[in-house]
SEFIDREN-522819 format. One record per residue (C-alpha): residue in one letter; x, y, z. Coordinates in pm, whole numbers, plus 50000, padded with zeros to 5 digits. Example, Ala and Ser with C-alpha at 12.3 -4.5 7.8 and 13.67 -1.06 7.14 Angstrom:
A512304955050780 S513674989450714 
***
This chain:
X507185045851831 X508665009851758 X505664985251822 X505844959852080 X503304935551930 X504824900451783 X502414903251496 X502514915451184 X503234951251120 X501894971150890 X503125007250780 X501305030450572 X503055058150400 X501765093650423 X502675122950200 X501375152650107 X498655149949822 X498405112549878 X495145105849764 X492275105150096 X491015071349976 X494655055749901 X495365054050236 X492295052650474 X490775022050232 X493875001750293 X494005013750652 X490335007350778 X490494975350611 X493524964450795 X492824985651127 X489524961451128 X491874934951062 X494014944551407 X490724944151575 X489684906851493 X492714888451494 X494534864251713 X497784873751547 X498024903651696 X499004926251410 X499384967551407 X499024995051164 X500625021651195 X500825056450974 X503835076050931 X505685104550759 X508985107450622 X509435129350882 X506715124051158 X505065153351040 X500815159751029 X500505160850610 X497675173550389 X495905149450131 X495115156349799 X491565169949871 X492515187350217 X492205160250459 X494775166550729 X496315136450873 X498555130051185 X500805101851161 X502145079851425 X504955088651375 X508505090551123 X510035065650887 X513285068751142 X510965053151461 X508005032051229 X510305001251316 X510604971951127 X507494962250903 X506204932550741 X503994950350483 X504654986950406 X502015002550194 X502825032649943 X499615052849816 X499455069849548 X497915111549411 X498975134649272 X501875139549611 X503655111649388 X504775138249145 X507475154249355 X508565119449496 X509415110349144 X511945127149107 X513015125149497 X516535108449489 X516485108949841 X512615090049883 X513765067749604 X516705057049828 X514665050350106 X512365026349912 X515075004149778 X516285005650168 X513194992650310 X512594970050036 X515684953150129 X514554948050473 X510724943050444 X509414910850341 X505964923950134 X505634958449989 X501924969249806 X500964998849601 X497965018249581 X496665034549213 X499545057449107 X501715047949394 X502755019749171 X504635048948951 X506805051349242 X507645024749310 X509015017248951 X510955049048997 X512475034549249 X513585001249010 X511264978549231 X508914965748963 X511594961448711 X510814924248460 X507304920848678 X503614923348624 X502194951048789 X498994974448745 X497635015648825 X495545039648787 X494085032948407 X494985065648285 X498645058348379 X499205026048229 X501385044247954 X503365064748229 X504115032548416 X505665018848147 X507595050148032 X509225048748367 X510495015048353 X509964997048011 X510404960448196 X507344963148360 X504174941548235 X501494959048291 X497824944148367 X495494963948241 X492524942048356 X493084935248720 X492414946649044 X495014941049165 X498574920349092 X499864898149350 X503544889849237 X504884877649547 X506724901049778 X505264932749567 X501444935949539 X499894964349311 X496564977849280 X494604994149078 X492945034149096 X491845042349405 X488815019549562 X490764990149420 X493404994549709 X490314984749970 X490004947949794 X494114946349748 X493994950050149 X491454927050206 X493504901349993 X496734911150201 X494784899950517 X493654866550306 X497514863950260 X498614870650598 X496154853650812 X493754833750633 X490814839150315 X488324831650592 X489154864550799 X489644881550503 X485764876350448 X485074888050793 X486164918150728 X484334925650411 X481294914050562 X482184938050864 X482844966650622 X480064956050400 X482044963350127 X480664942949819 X483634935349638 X484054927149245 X487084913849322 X487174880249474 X488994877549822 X487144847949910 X489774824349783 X492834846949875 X493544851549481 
***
């Protein structure tokens, strides 16, 4: 399931107990995205293993497909819920990360998924943000990492973090500002009529 597209491509990891709104905010933002845009870009979900999974309130999800036939991605986009807690501690899934961090340009978090990703040493010395209630357990994982208690979401170049939950729709409305332009970035609110507080007008 390797896209053919020459746009960007965009992954978004499923897990079980990923939080429902952690991944289908991000992913009808940027699915609307796909739909509108002369740059041809994909979405795509997928497993570790290509497996359907089961959210953290039930939802059932199928995913396109595996981590071993997503391809190569330009974005890859790591929810968060309470799934997170077994991936922790996942040598293996921490592996991984660092792998495709090596060979994937921009990598974003959504709410707790941030946790993860400083498990896996990839917010180490940078500003960063969660879930509120686990601003302490962000920084008990990895003491190096500044954490923004007041933002949406932190854009620190090739990482991008948001905040709990709904925050991950205006962190991928401000990836679209970043990878196409602020303009279509504001098409897609409007077309979502999402009424942000965050503002994605500017691409900030």
């Amino acid at each position: 399931m390797v896209t053919t597209s020459a746009g960007p491509h965009v992954g978004i990891l499923v897990f079980d107990g990923a939080e429902e709104l952690d991944v289908v905010g991000p992913f009808a933002v940027l699915a609307a995205w796909t739909s509108r845009s002369a740059l041809q870009p994909t979405v795509t979900t997928f497993s570790r293993d290509g497996h359907g999974v089961r959210l953290a309130h039930g939802l059932r999800l199928v995913p396109s497909g595996s981590a071993d036939d997503v391809g190569p991605l330009h974005l890859l986009v790591h929810p968060g819920g309470a799934g997170i807690r077994p991936l922790l501690a996942d040598a293996e899934h921490l592996a991984w990360l660092r792998s495709v961090r090596e060979a994937t340009p921009l990598v974003a978090s959504v709410c707790t998924g941030a946790l993860v990703l400083a498990a896996a040493g990839l917010l180490a010395g940078r500003p960063a943000t969660t879930h509120h209630e686990h601003f302490d357990e962000l920084v008990a994982i990895d003491h190096s990492v500044v954490v923004d208690t007041e933002a949406r979401f932190v854009d620190d170049g090739d990482v991008v973090t948001s905040a709990g939950v709904a925050a991950g729709i205006d962190m991928a409305l401000h990836l679209v500002a970043r990878l196409e332009s602020p303009q279509m970035a504001l098409t897609i609110r409007r077309l979502l009529a999402h009424d942000s507080t965050a503002d994605v007008d500017d691409g900030l």
